[in-house]
C-alpha positions in Angstrom: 61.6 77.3 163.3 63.6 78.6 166.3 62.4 82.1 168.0 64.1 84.6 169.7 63.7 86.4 172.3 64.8 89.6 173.3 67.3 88.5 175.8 68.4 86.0 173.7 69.2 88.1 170.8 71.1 89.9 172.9 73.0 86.7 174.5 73.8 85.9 171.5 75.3 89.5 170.2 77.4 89.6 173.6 78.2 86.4 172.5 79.5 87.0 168.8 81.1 90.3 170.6 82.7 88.5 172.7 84.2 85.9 169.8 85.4 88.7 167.8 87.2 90.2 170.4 88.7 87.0 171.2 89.7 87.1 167.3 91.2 90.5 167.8 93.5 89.8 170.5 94.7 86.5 169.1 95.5 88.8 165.7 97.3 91.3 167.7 99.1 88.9 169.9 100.1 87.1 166.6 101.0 91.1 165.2 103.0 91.8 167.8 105.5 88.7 167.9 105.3 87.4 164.1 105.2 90.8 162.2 106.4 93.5 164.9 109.3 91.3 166.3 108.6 91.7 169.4 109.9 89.6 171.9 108.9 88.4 176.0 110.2 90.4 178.5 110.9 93.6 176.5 110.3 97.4 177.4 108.3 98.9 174.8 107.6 102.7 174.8 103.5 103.2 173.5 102.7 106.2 172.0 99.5 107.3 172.9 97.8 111.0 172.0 94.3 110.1 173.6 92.5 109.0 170.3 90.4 106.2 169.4 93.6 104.4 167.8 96.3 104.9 170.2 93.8 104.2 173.4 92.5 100.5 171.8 96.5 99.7 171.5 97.0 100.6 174.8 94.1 98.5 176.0 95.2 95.4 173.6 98.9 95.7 175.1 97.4 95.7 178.6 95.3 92.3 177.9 98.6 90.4 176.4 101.0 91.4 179.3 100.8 89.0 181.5 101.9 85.9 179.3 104.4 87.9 177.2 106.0 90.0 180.5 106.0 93.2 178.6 107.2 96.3 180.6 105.0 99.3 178.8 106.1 103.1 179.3 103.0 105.7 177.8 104.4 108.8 175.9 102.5 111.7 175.2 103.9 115.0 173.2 101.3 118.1 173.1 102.0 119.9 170.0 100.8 123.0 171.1 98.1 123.7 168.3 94.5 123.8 170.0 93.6 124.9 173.4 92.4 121.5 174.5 95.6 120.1 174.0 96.5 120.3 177.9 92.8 118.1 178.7 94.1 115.4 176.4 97.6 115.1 178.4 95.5 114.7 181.3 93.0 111.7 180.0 96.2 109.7 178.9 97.5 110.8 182.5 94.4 109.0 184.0 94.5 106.2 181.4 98.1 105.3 182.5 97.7 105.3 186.0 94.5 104.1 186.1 96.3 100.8 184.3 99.1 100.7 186.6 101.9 101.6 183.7 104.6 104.9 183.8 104.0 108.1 181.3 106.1 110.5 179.7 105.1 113.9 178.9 106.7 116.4 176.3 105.8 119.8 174.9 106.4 120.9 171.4 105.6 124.4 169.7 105.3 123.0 166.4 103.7 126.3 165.2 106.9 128.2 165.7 108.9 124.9 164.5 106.7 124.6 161.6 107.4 128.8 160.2 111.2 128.8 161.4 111.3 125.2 159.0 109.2 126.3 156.4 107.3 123.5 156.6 103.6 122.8 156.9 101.7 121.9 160.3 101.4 118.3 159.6 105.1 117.5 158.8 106.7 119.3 161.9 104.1 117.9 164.3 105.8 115.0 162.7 109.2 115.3 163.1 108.5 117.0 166.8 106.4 113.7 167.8 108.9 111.2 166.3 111.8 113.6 167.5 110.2 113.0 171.2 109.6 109.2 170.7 113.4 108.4 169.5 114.5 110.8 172.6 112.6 108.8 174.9 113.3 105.5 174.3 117.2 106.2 174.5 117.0 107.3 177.2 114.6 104.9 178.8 116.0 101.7 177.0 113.2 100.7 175.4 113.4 98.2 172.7 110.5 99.5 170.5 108.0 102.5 169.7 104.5 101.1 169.3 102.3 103.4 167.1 98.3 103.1 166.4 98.4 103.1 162.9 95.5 101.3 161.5 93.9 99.8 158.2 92.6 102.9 157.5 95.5 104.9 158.0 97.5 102.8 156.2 95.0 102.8 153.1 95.2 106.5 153.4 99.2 107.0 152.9 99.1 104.6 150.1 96.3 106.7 148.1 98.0 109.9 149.3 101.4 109.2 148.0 99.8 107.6 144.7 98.4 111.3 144.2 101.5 113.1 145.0 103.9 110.9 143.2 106.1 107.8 144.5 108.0 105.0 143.8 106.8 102.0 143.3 108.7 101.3 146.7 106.0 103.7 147.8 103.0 101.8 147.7 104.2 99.7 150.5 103.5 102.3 152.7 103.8 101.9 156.5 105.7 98.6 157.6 105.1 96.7 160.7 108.6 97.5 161.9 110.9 99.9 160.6 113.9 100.3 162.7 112.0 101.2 166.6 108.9 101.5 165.0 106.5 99.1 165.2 103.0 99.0 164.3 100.9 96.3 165.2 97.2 97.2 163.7 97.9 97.7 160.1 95.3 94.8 159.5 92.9 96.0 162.4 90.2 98.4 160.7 88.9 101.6 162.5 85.3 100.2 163.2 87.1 96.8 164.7 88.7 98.7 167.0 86.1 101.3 168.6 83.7 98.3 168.7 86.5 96.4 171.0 86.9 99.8 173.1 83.0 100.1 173.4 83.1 96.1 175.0 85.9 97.6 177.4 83.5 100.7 178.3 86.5 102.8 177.5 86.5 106.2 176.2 89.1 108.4 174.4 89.2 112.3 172.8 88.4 113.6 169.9 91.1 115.6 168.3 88.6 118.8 166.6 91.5 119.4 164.1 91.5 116.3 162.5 87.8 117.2 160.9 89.9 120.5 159.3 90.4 120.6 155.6 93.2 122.6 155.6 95.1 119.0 156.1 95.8 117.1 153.1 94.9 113.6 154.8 91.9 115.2 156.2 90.6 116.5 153.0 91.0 112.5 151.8 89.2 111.1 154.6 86.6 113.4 154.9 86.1 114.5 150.7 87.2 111.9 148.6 87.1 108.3 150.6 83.8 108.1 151.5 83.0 108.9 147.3 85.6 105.9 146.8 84.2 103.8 149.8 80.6 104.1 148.6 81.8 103.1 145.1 83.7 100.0 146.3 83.0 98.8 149.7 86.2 97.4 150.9 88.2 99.5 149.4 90.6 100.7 152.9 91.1 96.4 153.3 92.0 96.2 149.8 94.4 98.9 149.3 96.5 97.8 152.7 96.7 94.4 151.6 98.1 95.9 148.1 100.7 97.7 150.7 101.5 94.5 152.1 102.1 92.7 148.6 103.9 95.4 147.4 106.3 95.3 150.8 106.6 91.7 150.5 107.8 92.1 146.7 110.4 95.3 147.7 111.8 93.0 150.3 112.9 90.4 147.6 114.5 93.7 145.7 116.2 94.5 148.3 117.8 91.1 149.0 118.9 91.5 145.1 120.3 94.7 145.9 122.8 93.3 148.3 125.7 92.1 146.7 125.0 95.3 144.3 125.9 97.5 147.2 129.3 95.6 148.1 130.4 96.4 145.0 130.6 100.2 145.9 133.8 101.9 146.4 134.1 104.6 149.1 135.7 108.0 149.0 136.0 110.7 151.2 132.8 112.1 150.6 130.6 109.4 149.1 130.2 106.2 146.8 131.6 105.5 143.5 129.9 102.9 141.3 131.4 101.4 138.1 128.7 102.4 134.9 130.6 98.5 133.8 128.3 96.8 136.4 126.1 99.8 136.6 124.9 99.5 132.3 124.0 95.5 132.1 121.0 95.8 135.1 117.7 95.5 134.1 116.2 99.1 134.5 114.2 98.1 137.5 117.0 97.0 139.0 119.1 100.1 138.3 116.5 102.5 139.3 116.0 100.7 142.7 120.3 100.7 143.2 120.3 104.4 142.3 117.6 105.0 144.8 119.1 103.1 147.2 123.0 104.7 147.1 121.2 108.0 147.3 119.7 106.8 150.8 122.9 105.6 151.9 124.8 109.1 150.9 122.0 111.0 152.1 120.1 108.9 155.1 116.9 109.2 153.4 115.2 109.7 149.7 113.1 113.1 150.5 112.5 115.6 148.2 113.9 113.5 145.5 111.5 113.6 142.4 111.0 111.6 139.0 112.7 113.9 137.3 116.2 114.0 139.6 115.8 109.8 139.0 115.6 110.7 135.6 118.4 113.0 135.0 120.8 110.0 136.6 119.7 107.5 133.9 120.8 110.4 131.5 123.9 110.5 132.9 124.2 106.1 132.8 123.0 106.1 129.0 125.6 108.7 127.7 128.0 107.9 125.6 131.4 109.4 126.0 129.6 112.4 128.8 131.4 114.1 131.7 128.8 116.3 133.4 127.1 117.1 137.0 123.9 116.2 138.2 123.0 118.7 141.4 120.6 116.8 143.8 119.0 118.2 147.1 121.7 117.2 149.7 123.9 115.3 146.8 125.7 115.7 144.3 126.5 112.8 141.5 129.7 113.2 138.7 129.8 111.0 135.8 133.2 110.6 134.9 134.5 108.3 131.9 133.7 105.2 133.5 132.0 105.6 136.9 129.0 107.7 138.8 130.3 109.5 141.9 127.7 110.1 144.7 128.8 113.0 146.5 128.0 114.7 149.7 129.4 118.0 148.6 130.3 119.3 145.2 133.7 118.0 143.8 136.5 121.2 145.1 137.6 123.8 142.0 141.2 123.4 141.4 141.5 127.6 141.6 140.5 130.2 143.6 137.6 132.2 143.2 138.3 135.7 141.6 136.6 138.4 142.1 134.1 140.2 139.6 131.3 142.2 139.1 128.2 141.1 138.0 126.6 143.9 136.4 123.2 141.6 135.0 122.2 138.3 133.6 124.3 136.3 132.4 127.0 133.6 132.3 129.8 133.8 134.6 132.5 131.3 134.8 133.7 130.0 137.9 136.1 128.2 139.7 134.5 124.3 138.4 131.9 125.6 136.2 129.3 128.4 135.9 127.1 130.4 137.4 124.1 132.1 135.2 121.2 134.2 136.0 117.9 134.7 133.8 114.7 136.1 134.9 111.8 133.9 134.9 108.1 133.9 135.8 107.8 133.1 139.8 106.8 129.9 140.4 106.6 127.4 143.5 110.2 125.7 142.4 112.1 125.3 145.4 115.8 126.1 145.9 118.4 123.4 146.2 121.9 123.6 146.4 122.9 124.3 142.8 119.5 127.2 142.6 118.7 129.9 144.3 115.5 132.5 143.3 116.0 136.3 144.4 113.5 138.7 144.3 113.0 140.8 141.2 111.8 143.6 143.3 114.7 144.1 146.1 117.4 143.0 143.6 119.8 145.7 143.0 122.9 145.0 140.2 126.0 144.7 139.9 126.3 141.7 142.2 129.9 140.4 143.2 131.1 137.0 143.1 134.0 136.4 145.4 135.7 134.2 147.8 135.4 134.6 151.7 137.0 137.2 153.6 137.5 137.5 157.5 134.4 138.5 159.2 131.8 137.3 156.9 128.4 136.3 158.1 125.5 134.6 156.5 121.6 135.4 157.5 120.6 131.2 156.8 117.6 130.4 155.4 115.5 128.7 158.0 117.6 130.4 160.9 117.0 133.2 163.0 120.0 136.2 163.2 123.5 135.5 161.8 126.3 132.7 161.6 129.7 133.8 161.0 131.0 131.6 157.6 133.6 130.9 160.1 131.4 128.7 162.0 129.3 127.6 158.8 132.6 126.0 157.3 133.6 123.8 160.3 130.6 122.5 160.4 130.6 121.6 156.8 133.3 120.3 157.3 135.2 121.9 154.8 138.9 122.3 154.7 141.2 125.1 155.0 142.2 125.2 151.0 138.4 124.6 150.6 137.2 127.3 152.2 138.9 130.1 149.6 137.4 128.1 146.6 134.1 128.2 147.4 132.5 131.1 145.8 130.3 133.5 147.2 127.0 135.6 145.5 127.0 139.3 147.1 125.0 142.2 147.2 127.6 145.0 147.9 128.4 143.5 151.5 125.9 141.0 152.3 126.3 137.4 151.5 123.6 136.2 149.3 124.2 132.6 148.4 127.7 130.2 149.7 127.1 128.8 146.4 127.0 124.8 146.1 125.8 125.2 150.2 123.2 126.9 151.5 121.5 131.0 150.5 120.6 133.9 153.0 117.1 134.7 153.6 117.8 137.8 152.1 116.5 139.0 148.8 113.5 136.3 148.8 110.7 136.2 146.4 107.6 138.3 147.7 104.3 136.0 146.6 103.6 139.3 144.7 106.3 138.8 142.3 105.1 137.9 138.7 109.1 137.9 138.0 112.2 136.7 139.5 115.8 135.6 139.4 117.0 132.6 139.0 120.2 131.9 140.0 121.8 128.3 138.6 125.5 127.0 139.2 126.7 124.8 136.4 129.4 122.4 137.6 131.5 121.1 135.2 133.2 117.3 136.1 136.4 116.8 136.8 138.9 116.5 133.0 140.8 113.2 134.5 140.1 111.3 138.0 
């Protein structure tokens, strides 16, 4: 029987330390050119906020430079949001220099971004960081954004868009490389890494907010995971190879959906996409090409639910239907024998005549209706074809009519006024176009451009057991 002593036990853990961070480096290294696409030679910009993560990715990049000649540039955006933020764009100050590589430094008020947006703190502090990131590798040529997304993380966003609601395009998650994005430890667990900072005697900050529960992600990793990880041990690996089945799988989807896409016709203002080779496609299939002409209209997929999926299958199966499906940012007509995926609604052969609307009701319009019903308040979210008005401040008759010189809206989302003037150019919207498009007044003041965007006027107060809802009923086109 062999005995240890002291020292030797401890040999031997420096050794096994040393082996598994041999391991980790080779997996990165592999990562970084197999999965990330990364090649010799390139300038890569690392983001880096001073955590655990983003600190062991700066340290792995710094151990694989010399035999891959990568030029690294460290960016750092503080969001604003805690009064420490300034010490943590000093320790990735010292952490650059003190490795020998360049940094960038932004500033973001993602507070005031966050209530002008109406969005929550965790998506604007995304779209402000990601907003830097794209700004500074323009303008610094670099060929990629690394980003310390980990296992865990990755586990995380699968779980949280599970509970929310997704596709099953959704369970893939984060990839390794999505356009400049690139993230190299989405196999490299949380532990892994702070035990390989802890052999490079390197320290990083703690960030105090992510332990508050007023985060949706934080709630999961501080609540629910460690219930889920105590019932199944392993359960962060498992899930994020799940993700990476499931991207593996929507990869060979999307090589089907291909020649699918070629067979789109352009117009002016979208797609069109025959229901002949739309019908025959195995619903998978057709789900996935609906999605996926949506992202091309559109640029992306948010704030597309179930339901608007559902409502274009309605409009495939019909037999002998000419309607309108109204989608955030889109619009989609089913004519006799095709979908049309539109960027704006299809223009009213008439003008817009004037009228009072003394209550609720139906109201025809120039291509279709407009009808108001109270209803109890809910959370439902205007889009471009519904509008909710406050119950309280409402005050009837209302006027529909067309533009006149020296209108201005109060936009939604927008501090002061924009002259409809201005709001037209940049829609885009033609001359012709700009007299058919019907306006929802209170005496005066603009209330809704109806089919494009609603004042801030006349919201719902969180009060308000009652309110208005405001729907526009296009009708299709009679011939195209």
């Amino acid at each position: 029987m062999r005995v240890f002593t002291r020292a030797g036990v401890v040999k031997l853990q420096r050794k096994k330390s040393g082996m598994e961070r041999q391991e980790l480096e080779q997996r990165f290294r592999h990562n970084l050119l197999q999965h990330c696409g990364i090649s010799c030679g390139q300038r890569l910009l690392v983001a880096v906020s001073g955590g655990s993560d983003s600190v062991a990715l700066l340290r792995l990049l710094h151990r694989c430079i010399r035999p891959l000649g990568l030029q690294l540039v460290v960016a750092h955006l503080d969001h604003g949001l805690r009064p420490a933020s300034g010490a943590d764009a000093v320790f990735v100050a010292r952490l650059a220099a003190g490795l020998g590589w360049p940094a960038v430094f932004g500033f973001a008020s993602v507070a005031q971004q966050a209530q002008q947006q109406r969005l929550g703190l965790e998506e604007a502090g995304r779209q402000a960081r990601y907003d830097f990131l794209y700004q500074q590798a323009h303008r610094l040529g670099c060929a990629a954004i690394l980003l310390g997304h980990q296992q865990e993380d990755q586990a995380e966003t699968l779980m949280l868009r599970l509970l929310r609601g997704t596709a099953v395009s959704g369970l893939a998650a984060m990839a390794w490389r999505s356009g400049l994005l690139a993230r190299p430890l989405l196999d490299c667990g949380r532990d892994e890494l702070l035990s390989f900072l802890a052999l490079e005697s390197q320290d990083y900050v703690t960030d105090a907010s992510n332990a508050e529960l007023c985060f949706s992600r934080n709630r999961l990793r501080h609540q629910l995971w460690p219930q889920l990880q105590q019932e199944h041990p392993g359960l962060s690996r498992r899930l994020a190879q799940l993700a990476q089945r499931v991207a593996v799988e929507e990869d060979y989807w999307q090589q089907q959906l291909q020649p699918l896409l070629l067979q789109l016709e352009p117009l002016s203002e979208g797609f069109r996409l025959s229901l002949e080779r739309l019908r025959p496609l195995h619903p998978a299939l057709r789900a996935r090409l609906l999605r996926e002409v949506l992202r091309w209209l559109r640029g992306d997929v948010q704030g597309l639910a179930a339901g608007h999926y559902a409502q274009l299958e309605t409009l495939v199966q019909a037999a002998d239907f000419q309607g309108v499906c109204c989608l955030p940012r889109a619009v989609v007509v089913r004519t006799r024998t095709a979908l049309e995926f539109l960027r704006r609604l299809p223009v009213p052969e008439q003008d817009v005549e004037e009228c009072a609307i003394p209550g609720p009701g139906r109201y025809p319009l120039p291509g279709g209706w407009l009808e108001i019903n109270q209803v109890p308040a809910t959370a439902a979210a205007d889009d471009r074809c519904r509008i909710y008005l406050s119950s309280q401040d409402l005050r009837w008759p209302l006027q529909l009519r067309s533009a006149r010189p020296g209108d201005r809206l109060a936009p939604l989302g927008m501090e002061g006024h924009k002259r409809l003037k201005d709001l037209f150019v940049e829609w885009r919207l033609e001359r012709q176009q700009r007299w058919q498009t019907p306006l929802l007044c209170q005496q005066e003041r603009v209330l809704w451009v109806v089919g494009y965007r609603r004042s801030r006027l006349l919201l719902p107060q969180p009060h308000e057991q009652w309110v208005w809802r405001v729907d526009f009923q296009a009708v299709a086109p009679k011939s195209r």
